[in-house]
C-alpha positions as CSV (number, residue, x, y, z in Angstrom):
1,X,0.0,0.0,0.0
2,X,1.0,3.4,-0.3
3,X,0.8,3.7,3.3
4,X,3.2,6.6,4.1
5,X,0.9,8.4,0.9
6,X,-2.4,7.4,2.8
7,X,-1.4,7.9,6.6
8,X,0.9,11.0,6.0
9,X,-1.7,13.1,3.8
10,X,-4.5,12.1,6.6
11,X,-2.3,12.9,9.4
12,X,-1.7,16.6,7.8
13,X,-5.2,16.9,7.8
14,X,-6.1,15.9,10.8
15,X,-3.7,18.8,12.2
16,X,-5.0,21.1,9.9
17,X,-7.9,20.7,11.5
18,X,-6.4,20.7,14.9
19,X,-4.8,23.5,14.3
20,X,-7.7,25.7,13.1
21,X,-10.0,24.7,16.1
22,X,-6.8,25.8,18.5
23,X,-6.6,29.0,16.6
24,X,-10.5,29.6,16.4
25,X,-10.8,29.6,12.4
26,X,-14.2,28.1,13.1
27,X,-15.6,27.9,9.1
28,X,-12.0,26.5,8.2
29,X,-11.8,23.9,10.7
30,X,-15.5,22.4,10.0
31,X,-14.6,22.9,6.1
32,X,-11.8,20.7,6.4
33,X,-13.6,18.3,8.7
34,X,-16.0,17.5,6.6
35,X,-14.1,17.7,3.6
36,X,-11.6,14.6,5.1
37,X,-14.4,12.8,5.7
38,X,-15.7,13.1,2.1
39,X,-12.0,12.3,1.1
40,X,-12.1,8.9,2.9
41,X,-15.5,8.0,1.9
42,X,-14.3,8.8,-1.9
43,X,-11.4,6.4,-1.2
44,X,-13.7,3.4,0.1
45,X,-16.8,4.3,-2.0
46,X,-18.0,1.0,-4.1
47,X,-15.6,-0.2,-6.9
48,X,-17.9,0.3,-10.0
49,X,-18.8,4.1,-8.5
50,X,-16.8,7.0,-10.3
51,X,-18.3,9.3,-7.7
52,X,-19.3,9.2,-3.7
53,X,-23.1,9.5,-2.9
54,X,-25.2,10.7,-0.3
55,X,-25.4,7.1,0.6
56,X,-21.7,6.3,0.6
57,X,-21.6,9.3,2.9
58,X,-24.3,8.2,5.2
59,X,-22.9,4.7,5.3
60,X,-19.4,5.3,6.4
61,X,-20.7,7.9,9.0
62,X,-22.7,4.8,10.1
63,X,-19.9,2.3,10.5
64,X,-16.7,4.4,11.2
65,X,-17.3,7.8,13.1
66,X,-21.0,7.7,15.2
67,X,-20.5,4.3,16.9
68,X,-19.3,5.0,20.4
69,X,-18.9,8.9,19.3
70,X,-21.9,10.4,21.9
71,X,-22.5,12.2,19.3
72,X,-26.0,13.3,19.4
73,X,-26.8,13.3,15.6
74,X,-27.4,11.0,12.9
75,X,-25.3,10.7,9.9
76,X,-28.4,12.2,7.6
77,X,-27.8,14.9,10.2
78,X,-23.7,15.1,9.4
79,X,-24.9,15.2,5.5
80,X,-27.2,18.0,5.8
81,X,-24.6,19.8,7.9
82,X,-21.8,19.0,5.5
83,X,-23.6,20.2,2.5
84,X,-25.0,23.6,3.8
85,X,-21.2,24.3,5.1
86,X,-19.3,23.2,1.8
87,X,-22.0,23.9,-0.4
88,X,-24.0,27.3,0.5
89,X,-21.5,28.2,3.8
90,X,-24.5,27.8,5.2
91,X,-26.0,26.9,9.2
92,X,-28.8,24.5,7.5
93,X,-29.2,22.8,3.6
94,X,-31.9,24.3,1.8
95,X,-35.3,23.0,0.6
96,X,-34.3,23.1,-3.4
97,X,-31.5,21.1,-2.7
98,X,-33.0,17.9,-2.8
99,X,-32.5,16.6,0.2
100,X,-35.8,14.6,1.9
101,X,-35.4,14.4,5.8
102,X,-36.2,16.1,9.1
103,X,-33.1,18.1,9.3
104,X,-33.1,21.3,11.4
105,X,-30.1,23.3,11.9
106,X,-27.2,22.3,13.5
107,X,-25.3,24.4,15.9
108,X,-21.6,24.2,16.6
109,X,-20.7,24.5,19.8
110,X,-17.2,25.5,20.5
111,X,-15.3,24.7,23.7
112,X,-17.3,24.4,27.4
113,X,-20.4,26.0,26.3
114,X,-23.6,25.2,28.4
115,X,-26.6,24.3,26.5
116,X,-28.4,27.4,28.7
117,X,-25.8,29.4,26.7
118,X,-26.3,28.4,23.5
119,X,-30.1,28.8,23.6
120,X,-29.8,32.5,24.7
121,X,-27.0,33.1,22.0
122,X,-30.0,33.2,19.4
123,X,-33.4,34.5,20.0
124,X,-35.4,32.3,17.4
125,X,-33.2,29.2,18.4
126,X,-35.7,27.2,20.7
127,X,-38.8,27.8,17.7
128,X,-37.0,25.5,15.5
129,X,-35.7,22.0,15.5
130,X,-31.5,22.1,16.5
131,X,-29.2,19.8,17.0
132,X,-26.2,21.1,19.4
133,X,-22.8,19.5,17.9
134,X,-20.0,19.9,20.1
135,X,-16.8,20.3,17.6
136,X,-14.0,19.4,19.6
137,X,-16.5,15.7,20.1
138,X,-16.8,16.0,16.3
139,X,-13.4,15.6,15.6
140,X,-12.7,13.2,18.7
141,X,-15.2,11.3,16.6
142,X,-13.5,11.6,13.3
143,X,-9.8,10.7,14.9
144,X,-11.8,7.4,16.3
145,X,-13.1,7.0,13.0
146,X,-9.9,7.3,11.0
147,X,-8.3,4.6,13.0
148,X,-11.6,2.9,12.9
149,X,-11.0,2.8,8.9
150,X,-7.6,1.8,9.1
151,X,-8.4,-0.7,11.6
152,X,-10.7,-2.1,8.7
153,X,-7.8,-2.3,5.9
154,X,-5.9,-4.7,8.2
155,X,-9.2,-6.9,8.2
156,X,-10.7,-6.0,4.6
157,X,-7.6,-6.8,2.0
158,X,-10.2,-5.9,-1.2
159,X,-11.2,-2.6,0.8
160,X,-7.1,-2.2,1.7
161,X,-6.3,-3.1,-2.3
162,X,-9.3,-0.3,-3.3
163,X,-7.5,2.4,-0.7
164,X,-4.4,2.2,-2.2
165,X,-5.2,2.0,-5.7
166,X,-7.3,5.0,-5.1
167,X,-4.6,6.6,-2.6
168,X,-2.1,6.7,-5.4
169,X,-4.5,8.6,-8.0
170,X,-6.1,11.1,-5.7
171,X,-3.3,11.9,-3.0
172,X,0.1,13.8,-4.7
């Protein structure tokens, strides 16, 4: 496998991200949060798929990052979020976008932040559905998730064959 490849470019990440939560570049850090997590969903999405899905999305979210995570979210939940950030730079996905669901906004909570706090930090917050996502959990989640992953290459050697063929093309 192209290990070093794989491991060293999700590494940098992974401090990129690190390192804009510590500096509180708040857009930036959930930008590339979400953006590593479409990266490695690209790399494990199915064989005869040029392209992830919504699906392939949802599905990897199922099996790597919410399980033990206390996240208080679903991964329909992570989607909508991912795609009113990267898409519109938005707090919640639009109705023309096509996406069916009960998804509210989600609000990112940033360090020790009561839930009494958030709620008076907006007026209109508590007439609409919300879900409060702690970031610093988030990314606990997607560290746990990553290794999750990897743990899964050692076990899956098409899904480790698939990784590295894909590694090589899309990681310079």
């Amino acid at each position: 496998m192209a290990e070093n490849l794989y491991e060293n470019n999700v590494k940098e990440l992974i401090k990129s991200i690190e390192e804009c939560l510590q500096n509180k570049e708040k857009i930036s850090c959930l930008i590339l949060l979400y953006s590593t997590i479409d990266i490695l969903v690209w790399l494990s999405r199915d064989p005869h798929d040029a392209d992830a899905t919504k699906d392939d999305f949802v599905s990897w979210i199922d099996e790597f990052l919410l399980p033990g995570s206390g996240l208080n979210c679903s991964a329909d939940d992570l989607y909508a979020g991912r795609s009113a950030l990267v898409h519109s730079y938005a707090q919640s996905w639009g109705v023309n976008q096509n996406f069916k669901g009960e998804i509210g906004k989600i609000h990112y909570v940033w360090g020790k932040v009561s839930k009494e706090t958030v709620k008076h930090d907006n007026g209109n917050r508590l007439q609409q559905a919300a879900i409060d996502l702690p970031v610093e959990k988030l990314l606990t989640a997607l560290q746990n998730a990553v290794q999750r992953f990897n743990n899964s290459l050692i076990d899956n050697r098409t899904l480790f064959e698939l990784v590295d063929e894909r590694s090589q093309k899309y990681f310079i």
